[in-house]
Steps between C-alpha positions, in 0.01 A plus 500: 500500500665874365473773712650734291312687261524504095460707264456435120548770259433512147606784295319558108660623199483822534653487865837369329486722167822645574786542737287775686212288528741235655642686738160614607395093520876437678362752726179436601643076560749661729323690757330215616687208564167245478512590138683151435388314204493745199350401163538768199358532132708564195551874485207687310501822331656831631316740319175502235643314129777323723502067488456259740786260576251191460325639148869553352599159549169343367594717225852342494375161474217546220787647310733251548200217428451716164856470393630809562771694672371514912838601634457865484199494640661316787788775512236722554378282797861487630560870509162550734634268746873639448358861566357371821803333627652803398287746686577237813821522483549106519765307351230209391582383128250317318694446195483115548134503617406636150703309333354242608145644406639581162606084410184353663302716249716426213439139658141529445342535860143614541330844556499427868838460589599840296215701701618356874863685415298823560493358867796285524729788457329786681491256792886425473528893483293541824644250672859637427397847600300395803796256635207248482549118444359426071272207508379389146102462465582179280628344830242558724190566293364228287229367203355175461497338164206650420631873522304540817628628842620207743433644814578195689839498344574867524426510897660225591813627318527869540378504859835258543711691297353864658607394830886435400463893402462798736476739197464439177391629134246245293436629199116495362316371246647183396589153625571136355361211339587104616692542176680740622381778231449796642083623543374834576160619612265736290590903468542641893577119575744663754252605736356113542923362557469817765203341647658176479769566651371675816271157569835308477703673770167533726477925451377705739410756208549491120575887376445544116678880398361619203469799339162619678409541833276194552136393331264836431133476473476537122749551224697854517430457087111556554479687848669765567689497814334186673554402854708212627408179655660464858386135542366218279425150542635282264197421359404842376839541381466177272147579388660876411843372358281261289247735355814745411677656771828439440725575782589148605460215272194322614709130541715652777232498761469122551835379635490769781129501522563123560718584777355761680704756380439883470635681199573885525516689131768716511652802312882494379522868467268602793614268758328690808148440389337194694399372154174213474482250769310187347432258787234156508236720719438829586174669651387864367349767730157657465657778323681355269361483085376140527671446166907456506541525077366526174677346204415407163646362124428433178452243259193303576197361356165330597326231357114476569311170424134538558252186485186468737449308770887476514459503872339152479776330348704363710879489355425790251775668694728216500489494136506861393842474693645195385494644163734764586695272708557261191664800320677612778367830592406632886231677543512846704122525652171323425188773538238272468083528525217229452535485134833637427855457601812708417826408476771767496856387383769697353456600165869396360429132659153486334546641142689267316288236592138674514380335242545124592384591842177678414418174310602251761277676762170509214566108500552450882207704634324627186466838650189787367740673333905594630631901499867583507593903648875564444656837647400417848711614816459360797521802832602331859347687773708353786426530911498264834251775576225436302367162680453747838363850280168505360412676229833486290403265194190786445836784523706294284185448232358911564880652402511276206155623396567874553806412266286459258637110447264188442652167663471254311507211748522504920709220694526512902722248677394301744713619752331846435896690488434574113293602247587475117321648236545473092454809331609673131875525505442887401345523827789342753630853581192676538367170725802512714526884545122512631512188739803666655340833551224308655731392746770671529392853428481775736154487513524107565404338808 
């Protein structure tokens, strides 16, 4: 049993752009000396038309996989990572480590091994400029044959190896397959090997720095100057990630969710603000909005099949589904009424196969007649408050009328934390600005 307390800290990007943003990250990690596990991204871009570390070396490996000439595109990478060393003043040389990079590719390795460098190096950087121990994610983090996360494996192996290491760098995003090819994660994979990481080592507290001060109640893009979120349960957080709020990729909750553990958002280049606290319960005063967040994105559409009397059919459900299921599409929401059900998938997944399954669901249910609606967005109204608050559904429905916006189709959770409506894409903004002055305005109560 520990009795000393851990941090985990994972820094984005945009935290490790540059030498200035790493001496900012170096330190924030040394004024508190919990901060013992650190887990970076590649570095991301400095300024607006710069490149990311991680696009550049996809970029490296499509050209190489087209024939052409990739090694001045990997100078280019080389110099970023030389101009940070540089701006450190340390006397780390990665002339061999890209090397390397440079024969594997001639070799013919795949797109993930290329994108982990990204990682790979900025961790060896960190590490060097920290004084840290370098552990490699493809020692401790690992993929079954399948490509899927073995968190069996993983725990049992990086809580071992964590303990041999007081302080140490682990870089995100990536880990290894039983073949021993490397594996990464999807885009902003770094903040799920952050998450993984602080369930390993048993963390008191996983800190993610990023570029913003925590989650806000709506997008900065749509609402002008919207207020932050002091404390979220990670179940509004992965109902808002998932329905577009992108602070922290949505797979990070689980392993620390899992484990009990809080996560604090944090911001690189305004360290003294508290940030988000996201946390598995939290109770809200009387005076509190009794919604947390609204969030919202495109891309959706609904398909409606009618017939009469469908309530008396028992499996009409079942079947309606299992046609989307044989072509491999998940459905999003199913508004449903005696004689009609809707099914609301994502409009990319859908299209190229509309066709065959319009037809399989006329054979399997022989519906009244089927509509398809594309340009639908689907709006999150978010809030642990809402079960307790009556009266917000009719708010939520009366500042999308006075908007001027028709919803096309209502869906209310069972656990009564969320309500989503479809609507027009035109009329996201619009939807989300009014809901938020509903709430949040200075009129609001």
């Amino acid at each position: 049993m520990r009795n000393d307390y851990i941090k985990v800290v994972k820094f984005g990007g945009s935290s490790l752009a540059d030498a200035n943003q790493f001496k900012k990250v170096i330190d924030i990690i040394k004024s508190d000396s919990t901060r013992r596990y650190v887990v970076p991204s590649a570095p991301g871009k400095r300024f607006d038309g710069d490149f990311k570390v991680t696009d550049k070396l996809y970029e490296c490996y499509h050209t190489a996989k087209n024939g052409g000439d990739f090694r001045a595109l990997l100078s280019v990478i080389r110099s970023r990572y030389d101009d940070i060393i540089e701006g450190l003043s340390l006397t780390l040389d990665l002339t061999d480590e890209f090397r390397k990079i440079e024969e594997t590719i001639v070799a013919g390795c795949d797109s993930d091994y290329v994108a982990s460098r990204g990682e790979y190096l900025n961790g060896m950087v960190l590490a060097t400029a920290l004084g840290y121990d370098f552990i490699d994610a493809a020692d401790v983090l690992f993929f079954d044959n399948k490509g899927e996360f073995d968190t069996y494996k993983t725990q049992k192996v990086m809580s071992t190896v964590l303990r041999l290491h007081e302080y140490a760098v682990i870089p995100g995003f990536y880990g290894v397959l039983p073949n021993g090819k490397v594996k990464t994660f999807s885009r902003g994979g770094s903040d799920i090997s952050g998450s993984i990481v602080a369930r390993a080592c048993e963390a008191d507290l996983y800190e993610n720095w990023t570029d913003v001060s925590g989650f806000l109640v709506a997008d900065p893009r749509i609402v002008k100057n919207p207020k932050g979120i002091d404390v979220i349960t990670y179940t509004e957080l992965r109902e808002l990630s998932y329905h577009g709020a992108n602070v922290l990729h949505e797979d990070a909750i689980f392993p620390v969710r899992m484990a009990g553990i809080p996560i604090n958002i944090r911001n690189t280049n305004r360290p003294e603000d508290k940030g988000t606290m996201i946390i598995a319960h939290a109770e809200r005063s009387e005076n509190d909005p009794p919604i947390t967040g609204i969030s919202a994105k495109k891309g959706f559409c609904v398909l409606t099949i009618e017939k009469d009397m469908m309530n008396n059919q028992i499996g009409f459900g079942r079947r309606v589904l299992h046609v989307f299921e044989n072509h491999g599409i998940s459905f999003e929401h199913l508004p449903s009424s005696i004689d009609s059900v809707g099914v609301i998938v994502t409009t990319e997944s859908l299209r190229p196969k509309r066709d065959m399954v319009i037809n399989e669901i006329c054979r399997s249910v022989e519906p009244d007649s089927i509509q398809l609606e594309e340009g639908l967005a689907l709006v999150a109204v978010v809030g642990r408050g809402m079960v307790n608050r009556v009266g917000t559904a009719a708010r939520v429905f009366n500042a999308v009328a006075k908007a001027g916006v028709n919803v096309r189709t209502i869906d209310q959770g069972s656990g009564e934390f969320n309500i989503i409506l479809s609507i027009s894409e035109k009329d996201m903004n619009p939807v989300i600005q009014a809901v938020y002055e509903e709430f949040f305005g200075e009129e609001s109560v």
